[in-house]
C-alpha positions in Angstrom: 111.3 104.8 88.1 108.3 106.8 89.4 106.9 103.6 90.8 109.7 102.6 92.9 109.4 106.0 94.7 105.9 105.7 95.4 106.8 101.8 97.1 108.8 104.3 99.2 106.5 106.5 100.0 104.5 104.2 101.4 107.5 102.6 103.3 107.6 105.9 105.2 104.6 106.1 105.9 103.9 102.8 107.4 106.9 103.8 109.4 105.1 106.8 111.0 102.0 105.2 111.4 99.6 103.2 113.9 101.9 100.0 114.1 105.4 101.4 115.3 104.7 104.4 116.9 101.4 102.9 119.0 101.7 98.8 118.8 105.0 98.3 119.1 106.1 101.4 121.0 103.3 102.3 123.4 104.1 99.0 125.6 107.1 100.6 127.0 105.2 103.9 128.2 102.9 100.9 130.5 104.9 100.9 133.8 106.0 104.7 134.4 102.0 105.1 133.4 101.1 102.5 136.2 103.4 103.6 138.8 101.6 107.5 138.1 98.0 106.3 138.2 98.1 102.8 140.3 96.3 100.8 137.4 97.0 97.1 136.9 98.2 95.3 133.7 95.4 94.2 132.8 93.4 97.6 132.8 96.2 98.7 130.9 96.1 96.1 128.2 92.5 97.4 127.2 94.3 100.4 125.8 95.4 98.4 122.6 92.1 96.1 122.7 90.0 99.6 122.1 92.5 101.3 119.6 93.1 98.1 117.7 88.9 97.2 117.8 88.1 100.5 116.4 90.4 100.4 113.8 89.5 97.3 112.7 85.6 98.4 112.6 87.2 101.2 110.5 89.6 99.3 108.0 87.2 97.7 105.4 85.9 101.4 105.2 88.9 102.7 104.3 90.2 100.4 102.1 86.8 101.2 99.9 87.8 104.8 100.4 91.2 104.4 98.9 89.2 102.3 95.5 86.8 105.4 95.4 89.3 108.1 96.5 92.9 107.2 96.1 95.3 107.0 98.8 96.7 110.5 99.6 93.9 112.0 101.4 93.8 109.1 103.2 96.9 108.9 104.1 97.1 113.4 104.7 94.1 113.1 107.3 96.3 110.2 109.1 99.1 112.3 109.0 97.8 115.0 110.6 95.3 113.5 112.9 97.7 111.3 114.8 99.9 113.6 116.1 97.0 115.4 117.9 96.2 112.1 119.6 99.0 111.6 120.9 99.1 114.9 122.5 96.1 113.8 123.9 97.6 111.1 125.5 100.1 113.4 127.0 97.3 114.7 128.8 95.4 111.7 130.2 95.5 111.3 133.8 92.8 108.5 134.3 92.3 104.9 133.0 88.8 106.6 131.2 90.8 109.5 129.4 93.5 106.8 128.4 90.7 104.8 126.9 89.1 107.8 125.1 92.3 108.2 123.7 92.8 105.1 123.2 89.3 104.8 120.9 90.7 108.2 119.1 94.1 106.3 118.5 91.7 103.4 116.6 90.1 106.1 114.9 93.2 107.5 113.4 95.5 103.9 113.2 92.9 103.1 110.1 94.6 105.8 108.0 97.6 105.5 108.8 98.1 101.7 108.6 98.6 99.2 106.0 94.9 99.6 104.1 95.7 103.1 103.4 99.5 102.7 102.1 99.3 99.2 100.2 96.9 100.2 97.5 98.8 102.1 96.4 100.8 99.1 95.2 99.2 97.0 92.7 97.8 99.3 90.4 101.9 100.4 90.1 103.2 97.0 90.0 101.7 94.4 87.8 105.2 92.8 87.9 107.6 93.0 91.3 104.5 93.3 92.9 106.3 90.9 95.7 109.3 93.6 95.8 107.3 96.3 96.1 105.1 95.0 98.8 108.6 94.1 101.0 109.8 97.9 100.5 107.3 99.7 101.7 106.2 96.7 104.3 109.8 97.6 105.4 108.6 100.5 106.7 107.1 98.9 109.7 110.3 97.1 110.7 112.0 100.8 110.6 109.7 102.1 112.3 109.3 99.4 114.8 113.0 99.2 115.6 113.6 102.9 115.9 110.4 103.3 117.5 111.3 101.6 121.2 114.7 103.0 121.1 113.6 106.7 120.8 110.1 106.3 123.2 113.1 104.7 125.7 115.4 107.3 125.5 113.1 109.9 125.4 110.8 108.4 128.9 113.9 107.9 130.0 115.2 111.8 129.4 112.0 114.2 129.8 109.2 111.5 131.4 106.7 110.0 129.7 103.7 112.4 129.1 106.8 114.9 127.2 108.2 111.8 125.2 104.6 111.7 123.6 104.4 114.9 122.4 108.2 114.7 121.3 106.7 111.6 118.9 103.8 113.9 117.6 106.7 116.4 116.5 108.6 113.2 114.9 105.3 112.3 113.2 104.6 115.6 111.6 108.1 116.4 110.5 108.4 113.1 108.7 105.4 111.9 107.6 103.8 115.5 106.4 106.4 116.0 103.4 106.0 112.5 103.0 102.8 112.1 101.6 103.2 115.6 100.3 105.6 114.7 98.1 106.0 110.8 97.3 102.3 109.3 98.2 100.8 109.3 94.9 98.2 107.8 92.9 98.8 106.2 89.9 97.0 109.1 87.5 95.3 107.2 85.3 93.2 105.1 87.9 91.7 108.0 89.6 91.9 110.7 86.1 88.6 109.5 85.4 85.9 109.3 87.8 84.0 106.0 88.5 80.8 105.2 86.4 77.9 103.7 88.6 78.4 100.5 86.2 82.2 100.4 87.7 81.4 100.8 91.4 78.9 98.4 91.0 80.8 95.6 89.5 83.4 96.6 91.6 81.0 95.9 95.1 79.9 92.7 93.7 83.2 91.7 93.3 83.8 92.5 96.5 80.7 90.7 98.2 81.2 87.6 96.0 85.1 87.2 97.3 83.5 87.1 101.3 81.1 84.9 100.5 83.7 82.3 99.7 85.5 80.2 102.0 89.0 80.7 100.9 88.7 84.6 102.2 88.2 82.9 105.6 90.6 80.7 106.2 93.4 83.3 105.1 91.7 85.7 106.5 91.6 83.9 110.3 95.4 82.8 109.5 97.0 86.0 109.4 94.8 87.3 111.9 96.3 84.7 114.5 99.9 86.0 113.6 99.6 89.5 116.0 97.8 87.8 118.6 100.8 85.9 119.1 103.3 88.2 118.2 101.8 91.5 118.9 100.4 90.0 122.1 103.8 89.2 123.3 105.3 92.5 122.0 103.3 94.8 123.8 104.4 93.0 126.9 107.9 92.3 126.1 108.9 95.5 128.3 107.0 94.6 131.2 108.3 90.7 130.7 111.8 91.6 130.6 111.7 94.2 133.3 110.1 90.9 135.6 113.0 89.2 134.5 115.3 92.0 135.8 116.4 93.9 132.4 116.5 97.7 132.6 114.4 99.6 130.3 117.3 100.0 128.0 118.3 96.7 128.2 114.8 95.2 127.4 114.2 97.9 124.8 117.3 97.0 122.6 116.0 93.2 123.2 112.8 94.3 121.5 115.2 96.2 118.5 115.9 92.7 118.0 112.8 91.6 117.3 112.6 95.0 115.1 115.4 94.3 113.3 113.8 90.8 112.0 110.4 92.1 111.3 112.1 94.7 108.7 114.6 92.3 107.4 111.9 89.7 107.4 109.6 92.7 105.4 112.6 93.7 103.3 113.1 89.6 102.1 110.1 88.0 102.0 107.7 89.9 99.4 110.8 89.4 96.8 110.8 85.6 98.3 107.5 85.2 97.3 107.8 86.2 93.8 109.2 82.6 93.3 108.2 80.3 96.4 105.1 78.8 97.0 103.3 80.9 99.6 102.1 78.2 102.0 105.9 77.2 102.5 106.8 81.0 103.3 103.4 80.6 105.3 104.4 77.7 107.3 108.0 78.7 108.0 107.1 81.9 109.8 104.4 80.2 111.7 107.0 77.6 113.0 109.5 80.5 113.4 106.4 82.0 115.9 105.9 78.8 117.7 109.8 78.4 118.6 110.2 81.9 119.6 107.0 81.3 122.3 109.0 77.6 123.1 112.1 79.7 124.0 110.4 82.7 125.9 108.7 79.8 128.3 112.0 77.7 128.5 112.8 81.0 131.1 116.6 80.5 128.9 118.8 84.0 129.6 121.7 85.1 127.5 120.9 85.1 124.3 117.7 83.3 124.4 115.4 86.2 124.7 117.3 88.0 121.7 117.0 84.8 119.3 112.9 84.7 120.4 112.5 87.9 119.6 114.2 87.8 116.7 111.9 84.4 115.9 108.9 86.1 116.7 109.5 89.5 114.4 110.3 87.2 111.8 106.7 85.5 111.6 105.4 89.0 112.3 107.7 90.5 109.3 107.2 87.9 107.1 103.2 87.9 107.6 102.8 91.7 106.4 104.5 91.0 103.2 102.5 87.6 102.4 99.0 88.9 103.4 99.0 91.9 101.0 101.0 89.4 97.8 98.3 86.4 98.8 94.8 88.8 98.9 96.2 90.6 95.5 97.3 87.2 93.7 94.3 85.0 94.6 91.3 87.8 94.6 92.9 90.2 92.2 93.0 93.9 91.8 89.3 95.2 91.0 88.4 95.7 95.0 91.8 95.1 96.3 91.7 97.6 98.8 88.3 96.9 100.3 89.2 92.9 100.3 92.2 93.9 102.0 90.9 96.3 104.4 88.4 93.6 105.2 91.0 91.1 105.9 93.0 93.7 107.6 90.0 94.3 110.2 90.3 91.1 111.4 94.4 91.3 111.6 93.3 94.4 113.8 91.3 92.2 116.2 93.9 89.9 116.7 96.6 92.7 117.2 93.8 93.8 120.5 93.3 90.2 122.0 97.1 89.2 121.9 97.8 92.1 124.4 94.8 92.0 126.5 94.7 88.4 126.9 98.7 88.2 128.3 97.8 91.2 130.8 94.8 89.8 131.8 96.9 86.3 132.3 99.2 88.1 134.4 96.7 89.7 136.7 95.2 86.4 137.1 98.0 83.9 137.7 101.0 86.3 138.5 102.9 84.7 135.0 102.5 84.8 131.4 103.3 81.3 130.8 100.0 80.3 130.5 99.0 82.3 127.8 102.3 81.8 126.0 101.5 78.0 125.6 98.2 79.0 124.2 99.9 80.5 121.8 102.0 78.0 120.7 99.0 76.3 120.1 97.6 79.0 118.2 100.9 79.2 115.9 100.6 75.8 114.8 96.6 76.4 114.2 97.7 79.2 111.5 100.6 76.7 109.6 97.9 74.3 109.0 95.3 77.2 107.8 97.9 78.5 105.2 99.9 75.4 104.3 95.9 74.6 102.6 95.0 77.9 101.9 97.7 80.1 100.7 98.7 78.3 97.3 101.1 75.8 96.7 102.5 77.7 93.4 103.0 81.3 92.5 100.3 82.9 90.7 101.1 85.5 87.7 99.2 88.8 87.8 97.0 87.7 85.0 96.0 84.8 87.3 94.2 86.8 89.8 91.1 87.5 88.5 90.3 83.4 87.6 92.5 82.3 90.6 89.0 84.9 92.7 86.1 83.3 91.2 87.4 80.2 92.0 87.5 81.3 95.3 84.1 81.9 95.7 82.4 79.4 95.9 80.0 79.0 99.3 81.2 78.1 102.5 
């Protein structure tokens, strides 16, 4: 029973953490911040392309940490740190303070993000690893459908340097007791230290798995999934508002799209457990690509509700089969620096997504262009993982032989 706690634990704290409280929250705090300091979309958008570079630089670091360490004072400094940046932000009042802040937010995101919390998982689950992966993935879709509802209500109620300090108090009152009391390591991996024999079969494990071409082509799939959906996301606000939705009415539209990442997060690690993960992999691409389709048909009603819906879907969907594919195909020796490694470049695309749609905007007044780069883009990552991500499920017991098969040269 122990286990299932910790899977919770995690789902918590992913639910405090970089993703719903900066990606998928921070994009409706972009106009009243204009309209106060007279900066365009596109210097905006480098906000997320600094936070979300510097955490990815970080991420392969702190997935090691976490295989040397263990989670929980990983996940403690996160915890604590992130509230004081956002306070930070409270205080910015030019574009080079936001983007100091913005580099600090990167800093922190890496220990509070999915490279801190997932380790935790496999060393706990050598079966329902799938299930346990979708709990605490569900995290994000809590967080990221509470997330714009509160940052709108509170911008809308005390402005929005106050609302970010009412999110560090959130942060700390949650996530604090959280890993105080649920994140833990499972005792017998971190009872007894690591022998220099250990660590260093454990780095050339590591170095052998990204030397081979397989860590690649997943690795460049997943990362396309934010820099459609994350890229869209973090404009949603500003798209909707064009289209004339109030900030309440665009923010429940993007609860939507909440509401599918977390049911997509709560399904599809337990999905995965018995279907092949290049057809999961190739559904929520095609789910990403007709979301986009609909956003550019320029369709009212309910169309922007069923795109967003489409869109968190892929975006659900993708952070329960990244973590299940990198654990079943490398195995569990160096999980968390493979991951983190992986999870770097899932970073980069979570910066370019939003800084290439404001920078469209600036440019051409519309974000249709982008959007049907995107589409493009959605289609590139079905083919990746339809022949990369496996076309049968892989027992536990699998991983190790199913990772030096993987190896071999590019």
């Amino acid at each position: 029973m122990r286990r299932w706690w910790v899977a919770l634990g995690a789902s918590i704290g992913l639910a405090v953490g970089f993703g719903p409280i900066f990606i998928y929250s921070f994009g409706l705090f972009q106009k009243p911040i204009l309209e106060e300091l007279g900066l365009t979309r596109s210097q905006f958008g480098m906000i997320p392309l600094i936070a979300t570079f510097v955490a990815a630089a970080l991420n392969g670091y702190m997935g090691g940490w976490t295989d040397r360490k263990g989670v929980r004072p990983v996940a403690l400094t996160g915890v604590l740190l992130l509230p004081l940046v956002l306070v930070a932000f409270s205080q910015a009042n030019s574009l080079p303070l936001l983007l100091l802040c913005a580099a600090a937010m990167g800093l922190v995101g890496a220990t509070t993000s999915y490279p801190t919390y997932i380790p935790l998982l496999p060393p706990w689950f050598k079966t329902r690893l799938g299930l346990a992966v979708s709990i605490a993935a569900a995290g994000v879709g809590v967080g990221a459908f509470l997330g714009p509802k509160v940052a709108a209500y509170l911008i809308g109620d005390m402005g929005w340097r106050n609302a970010m300090l009412a999110l560090a108090v959130i942060v700390v009152a949650i996530g604090l007791p959280n890993v105080l009391v649920l994140v833990k390591d499972k005792p017998r991996d971190r009872s007894v230290k690591e022998t220099p024999e250990e660590a260093a079969e454990r780095k050339a494990s590591f170095w052998t798995i990204l030397k081979g071409s397989l860590f690649w082509r997943l690795t460049i799939a997943f990362a396309l999934v934010p820099v459609v959906s994350i890229g869209v996301n973090f404009q949603m606000g500003a798209l909707l508002s064009d289209r004339g939705y109030s900030l309440e009415g665009a923010a429940g539209i993007i609860g939507v799209g909440a509401l599918a990442v977390l049911f997509a997060r709560l399904t599809t690690g337990a999905v995965l457990d018995y279907v092949a993960p290049r057809v999961v992999g190739v559904v929520l691409f095609l789910c990403q690509a007709t979301g986009i389709l609909i956003l550019l048909s320029g369709a009212g009603g309910a169309a922007p509700y069923v795109a967003v819906g489409l869109l968190g879907l892929a975006s659900g969907g993708e952070g329960d089969l990244a973590p299940f594919v990198i654990s079943r195909r490398f195995g569990d020796k160096a999980y968390g620096s493979v991951f983190g490694a992986s999870f770097a470049f899932f970073n980069i695309g979570t910066a370019i997504g939003p800084f290439l749609m404001g920078l469209t905007f600036t440019r051409f007044g519309t974000y249709n262009p982008m959007l049907w780069v995107f589409v493009v883009l959605a289609l590139i990552g079905a083919v990746l993982l339809f022949f990369s991500a496996g076309s049968a499920v892989l027992h536990p017991s699998q991983g190790e032989a199913a990772a030096k098969d993987a190896a071999a040269p590019v």
